[in-house]
N, C-alpha and C positions, 0 to 999 in steps of 0.2 A: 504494500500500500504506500503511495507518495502523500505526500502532504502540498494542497496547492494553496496559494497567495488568498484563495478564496473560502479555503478550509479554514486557514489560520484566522485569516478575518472574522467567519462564522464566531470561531470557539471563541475567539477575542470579546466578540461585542455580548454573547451568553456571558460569558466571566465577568463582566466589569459591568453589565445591564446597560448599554450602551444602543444605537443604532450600529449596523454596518455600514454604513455612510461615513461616520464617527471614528468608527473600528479601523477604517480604511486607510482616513488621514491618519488617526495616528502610528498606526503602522508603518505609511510613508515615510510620517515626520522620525520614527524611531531610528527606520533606517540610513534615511540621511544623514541623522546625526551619528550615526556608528559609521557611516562611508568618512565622514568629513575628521573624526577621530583616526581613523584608519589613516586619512591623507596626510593629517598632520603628525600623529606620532607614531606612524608605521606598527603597531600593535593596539589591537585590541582582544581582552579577556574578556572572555566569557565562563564565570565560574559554573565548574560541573560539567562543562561544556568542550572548552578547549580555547584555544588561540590563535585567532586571524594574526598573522603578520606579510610585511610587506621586505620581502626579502631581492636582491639584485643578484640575476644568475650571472656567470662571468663570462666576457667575449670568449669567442673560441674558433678555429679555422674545422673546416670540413669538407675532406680531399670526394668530387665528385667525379670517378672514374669515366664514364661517360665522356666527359671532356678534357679530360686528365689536367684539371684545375682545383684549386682550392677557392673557394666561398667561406666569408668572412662572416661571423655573425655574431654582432654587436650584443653589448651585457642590456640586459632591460631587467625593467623591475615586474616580478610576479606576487600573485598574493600565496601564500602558503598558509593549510593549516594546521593546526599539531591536537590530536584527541585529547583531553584531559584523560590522564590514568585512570581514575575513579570510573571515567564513565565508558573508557576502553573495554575494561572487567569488565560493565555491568553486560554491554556488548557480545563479548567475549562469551559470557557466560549463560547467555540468551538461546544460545543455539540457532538452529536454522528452523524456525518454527513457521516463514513464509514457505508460500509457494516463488520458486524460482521461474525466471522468466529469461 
């Protein structure tokens, strides 16, 4: 089962007795403001949860036989995320109780 922007919504606005109209923005607003935290100090926690960070992979050359040359390809920054341990196990210890697809 996936979780969509519309599910979350739902449960959002039932939890706090809200509309989803309500549910919607502040959802947006939440997540701009954890984009705009991300932008400026390249981490963000999420306790229980794990940690968004914004890490720089490094230039590197990559010989392309083909044309028996090398292609350059510059460092850029990706976001990466790391499991919280705690909730790795919980995970971990869940087993495979979906159907696979």
């Amino acid at each position: 089962m996936s979780l969509t922007t519309n599910d979350i919504v739902r449960r959002l606005a039932l939890k706090l007795n809200i509309s989803q109209t309500q549910a919607r923005v502040l959802l947006r607003t939440k997540l701009a403001q954890l984009r705009q935290v991300l932008i400026e100090n390249g981490l963000v926690t999420l306790p229980g949860l794990g940690e968004l960070r914004i890490k720089t992979s490094r230039a590197r050359r990559n010989f392309i036989p083909g044309k028996d040359a090398y292609c350059y390809i510059p460092a850029r920054q990706q976001i990466g995320f790391k499991l919280d341990a705690r909730f790795k196990k919980i995970v971990r210890n869940s087993g495979s109780s979906g159907s696979s697809q």
